[in-house]
Each structure stands twice: as structure tokens, then as C-alpha cells.
Biopython code that builds the backbone (N, CA, C, O; Angstrom):
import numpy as np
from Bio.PDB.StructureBuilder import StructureBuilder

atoms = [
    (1, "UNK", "N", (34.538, 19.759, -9.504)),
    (1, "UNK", "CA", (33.595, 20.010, -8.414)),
    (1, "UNK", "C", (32.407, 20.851, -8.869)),
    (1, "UNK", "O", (31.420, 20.143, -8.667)),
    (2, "UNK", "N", (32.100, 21.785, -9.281)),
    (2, "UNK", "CA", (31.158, 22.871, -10.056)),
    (2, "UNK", "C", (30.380, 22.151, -10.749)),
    (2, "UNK", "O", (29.237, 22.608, -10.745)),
    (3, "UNK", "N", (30.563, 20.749, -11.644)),
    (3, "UNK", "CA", (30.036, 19.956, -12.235)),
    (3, "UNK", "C", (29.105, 18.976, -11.577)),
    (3, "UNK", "O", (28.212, 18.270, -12.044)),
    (4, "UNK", "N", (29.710, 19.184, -9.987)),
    (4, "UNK", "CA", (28.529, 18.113, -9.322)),
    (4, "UNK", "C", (27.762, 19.042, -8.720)),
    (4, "UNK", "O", (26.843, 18.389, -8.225)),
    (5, "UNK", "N", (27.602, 20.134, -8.481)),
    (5, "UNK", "CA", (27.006, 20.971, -8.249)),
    (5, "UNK", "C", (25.317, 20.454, -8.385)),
    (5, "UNK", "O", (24.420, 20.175, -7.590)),
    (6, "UNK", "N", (25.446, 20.500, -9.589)),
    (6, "UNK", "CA", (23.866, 20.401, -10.046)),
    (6, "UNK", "C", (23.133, 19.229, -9.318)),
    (6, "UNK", "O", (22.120, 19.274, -8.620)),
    (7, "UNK", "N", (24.030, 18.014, -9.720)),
    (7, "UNK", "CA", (23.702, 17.011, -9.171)),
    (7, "UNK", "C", (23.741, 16.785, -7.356)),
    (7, "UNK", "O", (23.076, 16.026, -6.650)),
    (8, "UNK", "N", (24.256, 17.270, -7.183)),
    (8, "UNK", "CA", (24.070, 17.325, -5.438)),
    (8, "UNK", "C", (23.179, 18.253, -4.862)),
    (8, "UNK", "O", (22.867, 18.082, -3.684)),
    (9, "UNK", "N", (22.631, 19.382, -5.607)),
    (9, "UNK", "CA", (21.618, 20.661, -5.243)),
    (9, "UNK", "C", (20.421, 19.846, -6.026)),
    (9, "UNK", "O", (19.459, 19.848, -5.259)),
    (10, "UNK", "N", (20.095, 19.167, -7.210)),
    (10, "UNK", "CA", (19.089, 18.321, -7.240)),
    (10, "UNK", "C", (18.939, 16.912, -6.456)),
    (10, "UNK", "O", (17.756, 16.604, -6.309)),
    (11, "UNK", "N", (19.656, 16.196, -6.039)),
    (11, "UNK", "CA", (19.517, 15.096, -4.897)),
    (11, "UNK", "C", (19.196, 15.418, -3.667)),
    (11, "UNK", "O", (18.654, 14.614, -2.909)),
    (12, "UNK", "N", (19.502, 16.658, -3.328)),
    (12, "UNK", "CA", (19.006, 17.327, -2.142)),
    (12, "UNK", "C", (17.402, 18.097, -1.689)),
    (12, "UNK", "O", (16.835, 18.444, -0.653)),
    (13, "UNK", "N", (17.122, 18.095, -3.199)),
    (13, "UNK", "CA", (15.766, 18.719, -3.351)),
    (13, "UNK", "C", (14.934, 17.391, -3.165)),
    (13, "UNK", "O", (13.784, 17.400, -2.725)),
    (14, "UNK", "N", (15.629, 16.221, -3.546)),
    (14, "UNK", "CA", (14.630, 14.880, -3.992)),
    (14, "UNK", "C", (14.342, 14.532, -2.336)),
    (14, "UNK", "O", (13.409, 13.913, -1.824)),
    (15, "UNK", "N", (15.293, 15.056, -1.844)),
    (15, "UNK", "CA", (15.245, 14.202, -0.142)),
    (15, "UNK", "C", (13.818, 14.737, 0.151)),
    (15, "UNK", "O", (12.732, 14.181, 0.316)),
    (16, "UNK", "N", (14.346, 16.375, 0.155)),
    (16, "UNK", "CA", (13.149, 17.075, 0.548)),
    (16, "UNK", "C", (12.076, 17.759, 0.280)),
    (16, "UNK", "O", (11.552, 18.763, 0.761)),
    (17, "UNK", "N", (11.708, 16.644, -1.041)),
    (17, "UNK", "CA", (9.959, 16.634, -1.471)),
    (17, "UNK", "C", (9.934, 15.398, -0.962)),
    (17, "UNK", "O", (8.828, 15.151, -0.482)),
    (18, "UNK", "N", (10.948, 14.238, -0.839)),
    (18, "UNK", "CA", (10.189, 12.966, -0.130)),
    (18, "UNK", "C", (9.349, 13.193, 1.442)),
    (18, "UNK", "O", (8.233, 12.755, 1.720)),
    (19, "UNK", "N", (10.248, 13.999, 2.324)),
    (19, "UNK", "CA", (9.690, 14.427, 3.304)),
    (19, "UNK", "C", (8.733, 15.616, 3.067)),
    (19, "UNK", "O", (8.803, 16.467, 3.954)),
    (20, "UNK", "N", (8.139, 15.789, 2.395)),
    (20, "UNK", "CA", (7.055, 16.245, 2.541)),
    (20, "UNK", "C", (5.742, 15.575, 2.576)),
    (20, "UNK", "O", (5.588, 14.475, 2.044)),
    (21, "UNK", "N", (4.657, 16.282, 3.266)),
    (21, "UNK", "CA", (2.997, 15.486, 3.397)),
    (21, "UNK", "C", (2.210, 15.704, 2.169)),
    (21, "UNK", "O", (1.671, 16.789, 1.949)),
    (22, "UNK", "N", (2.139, 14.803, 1.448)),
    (22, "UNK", "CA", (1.390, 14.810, 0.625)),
    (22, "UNK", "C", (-0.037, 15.807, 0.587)),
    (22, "UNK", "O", (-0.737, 16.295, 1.475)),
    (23, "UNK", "N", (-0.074, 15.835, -0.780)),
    (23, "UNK", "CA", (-1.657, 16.083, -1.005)),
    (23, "UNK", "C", (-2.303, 15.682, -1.556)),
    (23, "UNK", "O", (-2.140, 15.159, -2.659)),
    (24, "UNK", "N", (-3.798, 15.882, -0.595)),
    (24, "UNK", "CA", (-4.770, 14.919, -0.549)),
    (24, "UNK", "C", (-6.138, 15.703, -1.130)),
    (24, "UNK", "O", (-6.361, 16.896, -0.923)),
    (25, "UNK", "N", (-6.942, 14.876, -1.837)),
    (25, "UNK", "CA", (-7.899, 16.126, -2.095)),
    (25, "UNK", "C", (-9.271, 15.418, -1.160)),
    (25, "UNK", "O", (-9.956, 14.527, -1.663)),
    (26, "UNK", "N", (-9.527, 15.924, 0.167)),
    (26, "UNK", "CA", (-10.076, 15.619, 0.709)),
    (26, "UNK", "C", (-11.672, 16.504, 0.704)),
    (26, "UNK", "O", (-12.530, 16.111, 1.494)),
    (27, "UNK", "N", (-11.911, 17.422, -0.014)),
    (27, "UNK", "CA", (-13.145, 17.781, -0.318)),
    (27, "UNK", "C", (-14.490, 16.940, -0.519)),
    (27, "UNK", "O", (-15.581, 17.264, -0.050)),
    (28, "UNK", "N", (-14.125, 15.347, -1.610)),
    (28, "UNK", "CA", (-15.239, 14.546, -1.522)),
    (28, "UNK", "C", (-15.781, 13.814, -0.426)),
    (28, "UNK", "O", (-16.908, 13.430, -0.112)),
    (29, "UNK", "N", (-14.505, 13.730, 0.118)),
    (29, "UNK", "CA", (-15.044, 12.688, 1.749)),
    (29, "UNK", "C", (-15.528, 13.863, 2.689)),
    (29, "UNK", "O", (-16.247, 13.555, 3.640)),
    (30, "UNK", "N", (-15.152, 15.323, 2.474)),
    (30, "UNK", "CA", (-15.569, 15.806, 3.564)),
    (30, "UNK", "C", (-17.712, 16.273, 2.928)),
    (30, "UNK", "O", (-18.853, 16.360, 3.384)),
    (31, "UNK", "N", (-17.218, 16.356, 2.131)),
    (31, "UNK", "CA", (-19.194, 16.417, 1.598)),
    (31, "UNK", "C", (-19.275, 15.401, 1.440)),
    (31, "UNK", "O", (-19.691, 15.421, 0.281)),
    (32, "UNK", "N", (-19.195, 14.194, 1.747)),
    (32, "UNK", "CA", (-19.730, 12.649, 1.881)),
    (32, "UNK", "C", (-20.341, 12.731, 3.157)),
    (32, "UNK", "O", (-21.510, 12.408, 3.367)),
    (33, "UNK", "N", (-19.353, 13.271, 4.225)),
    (33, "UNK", "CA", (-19.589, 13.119, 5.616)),
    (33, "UNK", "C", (-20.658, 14.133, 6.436)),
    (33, "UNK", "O", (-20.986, 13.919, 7.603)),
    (34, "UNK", "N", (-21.110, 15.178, 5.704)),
    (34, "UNK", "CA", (-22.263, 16.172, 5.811)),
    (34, "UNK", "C", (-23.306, 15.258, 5.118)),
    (34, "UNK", "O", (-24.189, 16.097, 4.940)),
    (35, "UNK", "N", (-23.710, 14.318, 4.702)),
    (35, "UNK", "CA", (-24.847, 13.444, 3.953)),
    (35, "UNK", "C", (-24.972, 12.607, 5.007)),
    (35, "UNK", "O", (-24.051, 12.395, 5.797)),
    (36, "UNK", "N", (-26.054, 12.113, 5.077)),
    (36, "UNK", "CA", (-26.301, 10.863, 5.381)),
    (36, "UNK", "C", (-26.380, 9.756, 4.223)),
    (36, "UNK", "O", (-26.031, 9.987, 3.066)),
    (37, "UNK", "N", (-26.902, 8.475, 4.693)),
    (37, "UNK", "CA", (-26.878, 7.407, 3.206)),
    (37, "UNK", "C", (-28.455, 8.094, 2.235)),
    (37, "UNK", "O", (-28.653, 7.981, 1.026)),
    (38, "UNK", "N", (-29.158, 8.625, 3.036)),
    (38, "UNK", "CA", (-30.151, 8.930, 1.812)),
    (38, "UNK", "C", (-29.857, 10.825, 1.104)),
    (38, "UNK", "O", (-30.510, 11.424, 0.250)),
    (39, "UNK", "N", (-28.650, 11.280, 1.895)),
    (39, "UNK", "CA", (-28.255, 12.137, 0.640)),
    (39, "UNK", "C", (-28.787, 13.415, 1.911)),
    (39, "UNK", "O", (-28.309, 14.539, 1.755)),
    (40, "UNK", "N", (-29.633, 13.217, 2.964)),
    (40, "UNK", "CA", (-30.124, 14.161, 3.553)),
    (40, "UNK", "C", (-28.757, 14.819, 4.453)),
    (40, "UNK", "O", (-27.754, 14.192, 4.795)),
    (41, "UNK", "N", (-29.084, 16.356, 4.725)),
    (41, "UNK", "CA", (-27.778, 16.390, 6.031)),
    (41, "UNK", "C", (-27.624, 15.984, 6.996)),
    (41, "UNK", "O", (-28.533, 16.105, 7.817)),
    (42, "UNK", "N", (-26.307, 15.256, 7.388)),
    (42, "UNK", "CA", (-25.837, 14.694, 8.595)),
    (42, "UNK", "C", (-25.591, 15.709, 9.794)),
    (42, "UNK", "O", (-25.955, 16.885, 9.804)),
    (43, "UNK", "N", (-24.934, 15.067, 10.761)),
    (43, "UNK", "CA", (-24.747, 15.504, 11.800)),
    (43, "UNK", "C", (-23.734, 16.490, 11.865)),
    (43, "UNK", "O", (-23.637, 17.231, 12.844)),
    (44, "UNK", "N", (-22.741, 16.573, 10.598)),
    (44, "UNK", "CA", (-21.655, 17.318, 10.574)),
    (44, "UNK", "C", (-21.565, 18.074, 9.177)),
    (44, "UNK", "O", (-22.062, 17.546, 8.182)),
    (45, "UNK", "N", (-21.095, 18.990, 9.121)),
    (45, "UNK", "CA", (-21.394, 20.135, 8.139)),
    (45, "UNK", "C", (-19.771, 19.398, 7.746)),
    (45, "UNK", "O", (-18.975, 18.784, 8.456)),
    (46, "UNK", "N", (-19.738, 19.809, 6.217)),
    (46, "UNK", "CA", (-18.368, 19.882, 5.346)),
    (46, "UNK", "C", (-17.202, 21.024, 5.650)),
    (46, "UNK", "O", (-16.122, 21.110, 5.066)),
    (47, "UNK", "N", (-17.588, 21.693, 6.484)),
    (47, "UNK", "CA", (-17.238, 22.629, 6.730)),
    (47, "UNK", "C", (-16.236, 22.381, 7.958)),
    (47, "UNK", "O", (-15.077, 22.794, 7.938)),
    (48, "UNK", "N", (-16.806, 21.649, 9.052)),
    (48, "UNK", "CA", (-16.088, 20.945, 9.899)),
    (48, "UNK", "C", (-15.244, 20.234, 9.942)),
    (48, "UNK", "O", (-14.267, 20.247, 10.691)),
    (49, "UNK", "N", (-15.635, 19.240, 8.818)),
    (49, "UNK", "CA", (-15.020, 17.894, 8.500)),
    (49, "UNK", "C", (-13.582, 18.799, 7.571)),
    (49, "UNK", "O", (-12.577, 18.088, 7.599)),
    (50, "UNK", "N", (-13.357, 20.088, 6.847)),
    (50, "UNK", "CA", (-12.347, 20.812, 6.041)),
    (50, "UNK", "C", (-11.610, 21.128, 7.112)),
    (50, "UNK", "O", (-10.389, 20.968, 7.100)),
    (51, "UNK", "N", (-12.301, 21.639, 8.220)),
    (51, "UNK", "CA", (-11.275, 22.162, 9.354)),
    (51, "UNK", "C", (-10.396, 21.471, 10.321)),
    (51, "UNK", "O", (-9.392, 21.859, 10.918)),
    (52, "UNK", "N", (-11.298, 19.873, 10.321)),
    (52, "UNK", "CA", (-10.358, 18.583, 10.996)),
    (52, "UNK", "C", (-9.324, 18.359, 9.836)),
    (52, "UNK", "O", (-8.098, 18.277, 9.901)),
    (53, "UNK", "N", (-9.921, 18.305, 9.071)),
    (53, "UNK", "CA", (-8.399, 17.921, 8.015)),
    (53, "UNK", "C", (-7.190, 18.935, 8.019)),
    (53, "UNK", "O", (-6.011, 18.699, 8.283)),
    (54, "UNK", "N", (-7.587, 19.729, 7.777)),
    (54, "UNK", "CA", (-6.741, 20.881, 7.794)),
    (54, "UNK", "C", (-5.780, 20.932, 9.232)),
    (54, "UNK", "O", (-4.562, 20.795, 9.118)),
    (55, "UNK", "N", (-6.208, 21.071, 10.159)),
    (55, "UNK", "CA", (-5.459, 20.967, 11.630)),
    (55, "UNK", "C", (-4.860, 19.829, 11.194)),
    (55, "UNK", "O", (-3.647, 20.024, 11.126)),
    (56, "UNK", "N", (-5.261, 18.374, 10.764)),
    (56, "UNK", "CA", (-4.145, 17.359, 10.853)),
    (56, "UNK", "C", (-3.072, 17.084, 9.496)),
    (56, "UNK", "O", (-1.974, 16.533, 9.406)),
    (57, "UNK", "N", (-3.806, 17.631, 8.700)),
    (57, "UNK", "CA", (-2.252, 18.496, 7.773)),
    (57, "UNK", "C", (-1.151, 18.930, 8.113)),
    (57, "UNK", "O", (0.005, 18.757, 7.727)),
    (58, "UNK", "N", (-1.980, 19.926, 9.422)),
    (58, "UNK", "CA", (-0.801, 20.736, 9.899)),
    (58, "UNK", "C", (-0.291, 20.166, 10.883)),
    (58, "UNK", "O", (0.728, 20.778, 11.202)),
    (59, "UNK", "N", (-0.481, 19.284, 11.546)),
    (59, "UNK", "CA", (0.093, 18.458, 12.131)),
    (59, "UNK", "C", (1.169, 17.696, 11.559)),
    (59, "UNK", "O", (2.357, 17.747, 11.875)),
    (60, "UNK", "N", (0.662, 17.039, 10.749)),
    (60, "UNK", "CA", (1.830, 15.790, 9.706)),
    (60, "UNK", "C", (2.159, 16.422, 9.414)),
    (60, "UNK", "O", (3.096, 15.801, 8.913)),
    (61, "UNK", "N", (2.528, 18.246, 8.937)),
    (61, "UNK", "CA", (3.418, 19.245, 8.484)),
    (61, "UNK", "C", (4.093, 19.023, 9.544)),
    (61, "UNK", "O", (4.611, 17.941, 9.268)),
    (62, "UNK", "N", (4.416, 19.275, 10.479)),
    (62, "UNK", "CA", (5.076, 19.095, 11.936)),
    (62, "UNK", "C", (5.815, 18.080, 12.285)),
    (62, "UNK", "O", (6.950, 18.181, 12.750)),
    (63, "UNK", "N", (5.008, 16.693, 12.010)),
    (63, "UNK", "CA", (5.724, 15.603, 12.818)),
    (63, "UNK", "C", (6.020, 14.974, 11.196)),
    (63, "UNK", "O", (7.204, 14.658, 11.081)),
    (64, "UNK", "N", (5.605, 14.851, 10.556)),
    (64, "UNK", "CA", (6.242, 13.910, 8.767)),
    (64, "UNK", "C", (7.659, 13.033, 9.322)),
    (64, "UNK", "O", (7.847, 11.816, 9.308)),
    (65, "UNK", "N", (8.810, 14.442, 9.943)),
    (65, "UNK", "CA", (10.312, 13.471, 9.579)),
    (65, "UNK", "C", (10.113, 12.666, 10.674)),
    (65, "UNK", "O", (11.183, 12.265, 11.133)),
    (66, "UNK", "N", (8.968, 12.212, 11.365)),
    (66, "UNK", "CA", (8.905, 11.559, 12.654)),
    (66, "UNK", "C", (8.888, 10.205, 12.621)),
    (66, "UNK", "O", (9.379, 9.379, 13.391)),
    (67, "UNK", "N", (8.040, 10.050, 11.284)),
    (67, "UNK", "CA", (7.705, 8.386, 11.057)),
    (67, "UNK", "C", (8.659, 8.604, 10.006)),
    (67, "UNK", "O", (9.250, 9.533, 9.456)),
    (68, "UNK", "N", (8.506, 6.710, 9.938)),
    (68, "UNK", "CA", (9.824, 5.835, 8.903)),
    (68, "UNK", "C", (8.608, 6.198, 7.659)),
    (68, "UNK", "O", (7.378, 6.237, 7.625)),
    (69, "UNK", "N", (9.817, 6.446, 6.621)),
    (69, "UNK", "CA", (9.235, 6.054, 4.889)),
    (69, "UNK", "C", (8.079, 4.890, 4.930)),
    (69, "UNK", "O", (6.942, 4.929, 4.460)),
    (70, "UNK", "N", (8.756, 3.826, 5.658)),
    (70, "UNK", "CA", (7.818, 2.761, 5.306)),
    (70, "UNK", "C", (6.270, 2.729, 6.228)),
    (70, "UNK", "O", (5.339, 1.931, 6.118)),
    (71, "UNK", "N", (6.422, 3.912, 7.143)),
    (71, "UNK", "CA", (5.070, 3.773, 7.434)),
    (71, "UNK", "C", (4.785, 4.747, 7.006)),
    (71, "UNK", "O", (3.564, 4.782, 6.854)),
    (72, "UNK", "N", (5.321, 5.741, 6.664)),
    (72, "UNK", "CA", (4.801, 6.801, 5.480)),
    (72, "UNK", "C", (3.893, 6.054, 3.984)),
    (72, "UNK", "O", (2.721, 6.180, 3.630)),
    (73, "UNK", "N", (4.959, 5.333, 3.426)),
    (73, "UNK", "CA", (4.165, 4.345, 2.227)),
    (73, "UNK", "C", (3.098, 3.811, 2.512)),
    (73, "UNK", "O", (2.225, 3.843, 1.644)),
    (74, "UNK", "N", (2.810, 3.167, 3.767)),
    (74, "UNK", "CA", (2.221, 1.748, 3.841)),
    (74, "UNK", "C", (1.022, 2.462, 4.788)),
    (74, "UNK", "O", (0.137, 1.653, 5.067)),
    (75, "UNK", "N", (0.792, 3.944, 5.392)),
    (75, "UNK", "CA", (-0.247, 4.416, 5.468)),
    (75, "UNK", "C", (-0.658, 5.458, 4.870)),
    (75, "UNK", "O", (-1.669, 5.984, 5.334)),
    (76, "UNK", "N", (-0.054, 6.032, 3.749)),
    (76, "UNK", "CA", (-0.497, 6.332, 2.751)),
    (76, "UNK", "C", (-1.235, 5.110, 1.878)),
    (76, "UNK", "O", (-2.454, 5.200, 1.726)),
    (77, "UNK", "N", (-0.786, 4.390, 1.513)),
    (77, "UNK", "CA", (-1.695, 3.370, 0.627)),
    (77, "UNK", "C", (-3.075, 2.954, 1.307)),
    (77, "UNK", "O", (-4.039, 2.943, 0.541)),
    (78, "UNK", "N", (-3.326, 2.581, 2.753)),
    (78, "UNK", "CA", (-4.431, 2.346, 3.639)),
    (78, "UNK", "C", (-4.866, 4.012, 3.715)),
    (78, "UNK", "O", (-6.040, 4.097, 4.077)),
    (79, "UNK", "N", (-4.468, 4.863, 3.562)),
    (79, "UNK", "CA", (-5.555, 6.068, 3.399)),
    (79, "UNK", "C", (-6.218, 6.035, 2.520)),
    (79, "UNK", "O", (-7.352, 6.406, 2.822)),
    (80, "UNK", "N", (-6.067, 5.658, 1.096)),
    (80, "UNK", "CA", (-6.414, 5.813, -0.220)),
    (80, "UNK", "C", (-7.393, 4.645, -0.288)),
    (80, "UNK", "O", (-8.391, 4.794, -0.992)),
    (81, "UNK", "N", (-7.244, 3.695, 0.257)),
    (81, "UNK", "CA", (-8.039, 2.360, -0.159)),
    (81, "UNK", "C", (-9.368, 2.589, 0.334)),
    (81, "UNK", "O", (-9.554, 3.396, 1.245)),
    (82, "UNK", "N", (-10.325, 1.933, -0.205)),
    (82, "UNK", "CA", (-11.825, 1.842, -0.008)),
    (82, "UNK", "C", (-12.605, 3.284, 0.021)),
    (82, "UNK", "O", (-13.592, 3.444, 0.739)),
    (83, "UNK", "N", (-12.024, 4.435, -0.913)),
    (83, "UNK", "CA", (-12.690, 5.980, -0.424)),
    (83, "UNK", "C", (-11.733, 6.623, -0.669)),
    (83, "UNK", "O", (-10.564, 6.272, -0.832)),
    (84, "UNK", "N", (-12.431, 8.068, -0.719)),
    (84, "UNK", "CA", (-11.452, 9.288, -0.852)),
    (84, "UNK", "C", (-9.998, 9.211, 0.621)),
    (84, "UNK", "O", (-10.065, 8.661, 1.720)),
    (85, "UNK", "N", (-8.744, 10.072, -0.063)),
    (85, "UNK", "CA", (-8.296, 9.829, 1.417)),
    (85, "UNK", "C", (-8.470, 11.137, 1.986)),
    (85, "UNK", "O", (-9.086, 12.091, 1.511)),
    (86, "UNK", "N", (-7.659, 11.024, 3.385)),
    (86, "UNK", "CA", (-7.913, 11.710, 4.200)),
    (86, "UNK", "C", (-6.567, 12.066, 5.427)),
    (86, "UNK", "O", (-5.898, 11.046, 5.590)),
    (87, "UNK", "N", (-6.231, 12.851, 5.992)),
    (87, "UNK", "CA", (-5.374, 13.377, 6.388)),
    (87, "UNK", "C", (-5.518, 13.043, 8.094)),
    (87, "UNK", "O", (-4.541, 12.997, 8.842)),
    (88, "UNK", "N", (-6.940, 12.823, 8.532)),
    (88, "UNK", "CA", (-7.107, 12.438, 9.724)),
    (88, "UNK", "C", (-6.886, 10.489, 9.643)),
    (88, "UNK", "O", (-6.215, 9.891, 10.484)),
    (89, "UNK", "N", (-7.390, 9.995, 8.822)),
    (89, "UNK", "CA", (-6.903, 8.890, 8.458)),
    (89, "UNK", "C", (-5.166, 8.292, 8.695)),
    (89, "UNK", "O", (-4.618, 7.360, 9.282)),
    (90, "UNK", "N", (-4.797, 9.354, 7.926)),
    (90, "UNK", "CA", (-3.365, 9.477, 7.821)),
    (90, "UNK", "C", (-2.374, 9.490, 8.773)),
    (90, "UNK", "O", (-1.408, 8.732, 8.692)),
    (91, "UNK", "N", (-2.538, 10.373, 9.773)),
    (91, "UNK", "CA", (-2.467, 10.871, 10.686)),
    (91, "UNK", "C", (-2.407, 9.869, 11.844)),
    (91, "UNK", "O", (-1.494, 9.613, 12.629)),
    (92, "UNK", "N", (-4.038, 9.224, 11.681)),
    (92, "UNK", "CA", (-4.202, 8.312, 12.763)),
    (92, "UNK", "C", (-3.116, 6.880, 12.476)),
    (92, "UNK", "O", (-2.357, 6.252, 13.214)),
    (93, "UNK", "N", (-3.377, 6.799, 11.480)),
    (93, "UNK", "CA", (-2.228, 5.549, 11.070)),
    (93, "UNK", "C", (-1.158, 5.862, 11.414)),
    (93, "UNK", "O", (-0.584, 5.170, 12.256)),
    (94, "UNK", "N", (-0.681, 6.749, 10.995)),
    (94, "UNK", "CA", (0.816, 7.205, 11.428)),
    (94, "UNK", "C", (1.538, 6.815, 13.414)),
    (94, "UNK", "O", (2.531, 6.364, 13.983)),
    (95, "UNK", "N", (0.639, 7.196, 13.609)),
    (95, "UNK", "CA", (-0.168, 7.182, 15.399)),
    (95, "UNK", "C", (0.224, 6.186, 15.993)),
    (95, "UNK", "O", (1.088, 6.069, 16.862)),
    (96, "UNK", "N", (-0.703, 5.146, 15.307)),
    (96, "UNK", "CA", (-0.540, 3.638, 15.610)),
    (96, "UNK", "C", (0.416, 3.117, 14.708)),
    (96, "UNK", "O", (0.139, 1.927, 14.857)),
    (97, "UNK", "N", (1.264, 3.125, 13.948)),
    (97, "UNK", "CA", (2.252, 2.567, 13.593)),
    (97, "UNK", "C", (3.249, 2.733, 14.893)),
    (97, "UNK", "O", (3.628, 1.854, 15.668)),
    (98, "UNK", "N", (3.623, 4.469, 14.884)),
    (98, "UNK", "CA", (4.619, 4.659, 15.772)),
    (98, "UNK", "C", (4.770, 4.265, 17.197)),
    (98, "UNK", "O", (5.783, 4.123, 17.883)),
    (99, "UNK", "N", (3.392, 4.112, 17.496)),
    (99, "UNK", "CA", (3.171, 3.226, 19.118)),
    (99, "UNK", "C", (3.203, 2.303, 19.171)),
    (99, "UNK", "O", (3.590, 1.779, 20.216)),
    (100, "UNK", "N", (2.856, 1.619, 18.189)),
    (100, "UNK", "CA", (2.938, -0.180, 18.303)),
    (100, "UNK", "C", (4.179, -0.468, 18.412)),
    (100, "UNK", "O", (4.286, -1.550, 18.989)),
    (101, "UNK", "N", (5.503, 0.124, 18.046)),
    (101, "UNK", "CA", (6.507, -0.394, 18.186)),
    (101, "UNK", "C", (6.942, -0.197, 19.753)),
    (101, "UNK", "O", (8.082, -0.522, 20.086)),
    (102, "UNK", "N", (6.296, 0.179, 20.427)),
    (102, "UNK", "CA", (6.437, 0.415, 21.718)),
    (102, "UNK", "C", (6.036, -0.505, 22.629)),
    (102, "UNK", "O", (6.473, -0.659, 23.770)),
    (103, "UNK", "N", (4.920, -1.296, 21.899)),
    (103, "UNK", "CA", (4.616, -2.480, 22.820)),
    (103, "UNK", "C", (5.378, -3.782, 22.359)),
    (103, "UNK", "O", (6.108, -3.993, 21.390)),
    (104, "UNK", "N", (4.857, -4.752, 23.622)),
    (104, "UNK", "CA", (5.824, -6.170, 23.533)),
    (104, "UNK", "C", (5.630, -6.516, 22.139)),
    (104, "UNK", "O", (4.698, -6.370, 21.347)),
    (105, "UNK", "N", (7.333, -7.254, 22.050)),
    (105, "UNK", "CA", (7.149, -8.036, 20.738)),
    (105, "UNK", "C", (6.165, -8.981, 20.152)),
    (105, "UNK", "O", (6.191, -9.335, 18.974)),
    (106, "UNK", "N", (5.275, -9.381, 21.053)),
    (106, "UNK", "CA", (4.458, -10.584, 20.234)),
    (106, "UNK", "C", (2.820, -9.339, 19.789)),
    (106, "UNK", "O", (1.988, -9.692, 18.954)),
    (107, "UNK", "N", (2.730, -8.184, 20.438)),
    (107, "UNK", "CA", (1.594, -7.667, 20.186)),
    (107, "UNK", "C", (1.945, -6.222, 19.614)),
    (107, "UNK", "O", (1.517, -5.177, 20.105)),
    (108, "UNK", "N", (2.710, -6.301, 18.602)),
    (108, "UNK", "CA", (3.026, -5.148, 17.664)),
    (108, "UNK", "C", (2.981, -5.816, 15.829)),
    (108, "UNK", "O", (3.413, -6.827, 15.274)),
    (109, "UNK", "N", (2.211, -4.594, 15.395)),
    (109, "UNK", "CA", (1.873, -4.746, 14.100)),
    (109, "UNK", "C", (2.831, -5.005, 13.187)),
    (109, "UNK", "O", (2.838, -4.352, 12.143)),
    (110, "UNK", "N", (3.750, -5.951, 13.414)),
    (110, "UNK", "CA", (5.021, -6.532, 12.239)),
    (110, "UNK", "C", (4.617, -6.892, 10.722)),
    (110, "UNK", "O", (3.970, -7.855, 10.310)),
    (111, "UNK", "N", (4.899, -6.371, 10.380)),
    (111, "UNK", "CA", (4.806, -6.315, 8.972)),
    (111, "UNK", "C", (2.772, -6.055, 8.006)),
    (111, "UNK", "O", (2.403, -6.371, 6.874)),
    (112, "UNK", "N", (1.910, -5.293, 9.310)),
    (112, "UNK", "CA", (1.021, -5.286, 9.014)),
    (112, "UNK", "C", (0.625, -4.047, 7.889)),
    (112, "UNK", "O", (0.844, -2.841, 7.996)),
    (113, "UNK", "N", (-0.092, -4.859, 6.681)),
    (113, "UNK", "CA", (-0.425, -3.711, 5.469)),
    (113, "UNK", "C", (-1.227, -3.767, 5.286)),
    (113, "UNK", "O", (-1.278, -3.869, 4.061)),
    (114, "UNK", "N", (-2.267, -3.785, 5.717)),
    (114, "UNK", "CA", (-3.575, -4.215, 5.768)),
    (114, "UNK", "C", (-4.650, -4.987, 4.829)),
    (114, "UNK", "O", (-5.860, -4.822, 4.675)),
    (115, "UNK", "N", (-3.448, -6.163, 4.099)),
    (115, "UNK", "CA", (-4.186, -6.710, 3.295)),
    (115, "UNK", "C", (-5.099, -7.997, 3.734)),
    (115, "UNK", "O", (-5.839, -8.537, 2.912)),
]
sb = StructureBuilder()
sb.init_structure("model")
sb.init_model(0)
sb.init_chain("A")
sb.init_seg("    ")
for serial, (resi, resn, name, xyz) in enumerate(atoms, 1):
    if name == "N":
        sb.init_residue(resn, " ", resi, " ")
    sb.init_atom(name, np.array(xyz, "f"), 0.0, 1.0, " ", f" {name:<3s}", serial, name[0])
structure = sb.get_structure()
């Protein structure tokens, strides 16, 4: 028994870095989003855009064991695609995964990955 020790106090650690919220380095999208397309300042300071992320960090810190792995995976990968990711992104996906299963069977996102 002492011998599985290790191995059951490391399988237990693996659970719970899986449930954890990733990190995201959301700094470029948030000074993307203080620019406009010619580089001038936008409507929203980087500063703002750090503090929405941050609140929904701490959110998915909160709710994470809420959603399934697989919409954990599968909106993590649609955060990352086309751009820096993002945690409000994340977040929002998470959102609409977990509600869609709430509506009728013919108008829920079954097997949608957004390819």
C-alpha cells in the first residue's frame, strides 16, 4: 500500500490541474481592442478590456467543474482560433454550450466545433 501512495497522490493532482482554467495571455487582444484599424485610439482603453478579462477568469475560476471536458476542449480550441484568445470568449462559449443543451432536440448545437 505505501507504494501506491505516490501513484494515487500524483493521479489526483492530474485530475486537479485538468480542472483548472487555463491561461491565457490576453494582453495582445486587449491592446488590439484600444486601436482602431488605422492604429489610432478606440473607444476602449486596454485597460478596460484587462479588467473584463480578469472578472471572467474569475468567473470560469468559479464555475470550470460546471462544464463537460468536452466543452472545455472544444471552446478552448474556438477561443484560440482566428486571434489572440480570450477569457470573455471563453466564457461566452462555455454559456452557450451549457444552454443549448437545454433547448429542443432538433435546435441544440450537437456535435458543433466550429469547423
Amino acid at each position: 500500500m505505501p507504494a501506491l501512495l505516490p501513484v494515487i497522490l500524483t493521479a489526483s493532482h492530474l485530475v486537479m490541474a485538468a480542472q483548472d482554467v487555463p491561461r491565457l495571455n490576453v494582453e495582445p487582444s486587449c491592446r488590439a481592442a484600444a486601436t482602431d484599424s488605422r492604429g489610432h485610439p478606440g473607444d476602449r482603453t486596454a485597460a478596460a478590456c484587462l479588467q473584463d478579462e480578469r472578472q471572467a477568469r474569475g468567473k470560469l475560476q468559479k464555475e470550470w467543474t460546471t462544464y463537460s471536458g468536452a466543452d472545455h476542449a472544444r471552446c478552448l480550441r474556438l477561443s484560440n482560433q482566428g486571434g489572440t484568445p480570450s477569457y470573455v470568449e471563453l466564457l461566452t462559449c462555455l454559456q452557450i454550450a451549457k444552454e443549448s443543451r437545454q433547448l429542443p432536440g432538433e435546435d441544440r448545437l450537437n456535435g458543433f466545433d466550429g469547423r
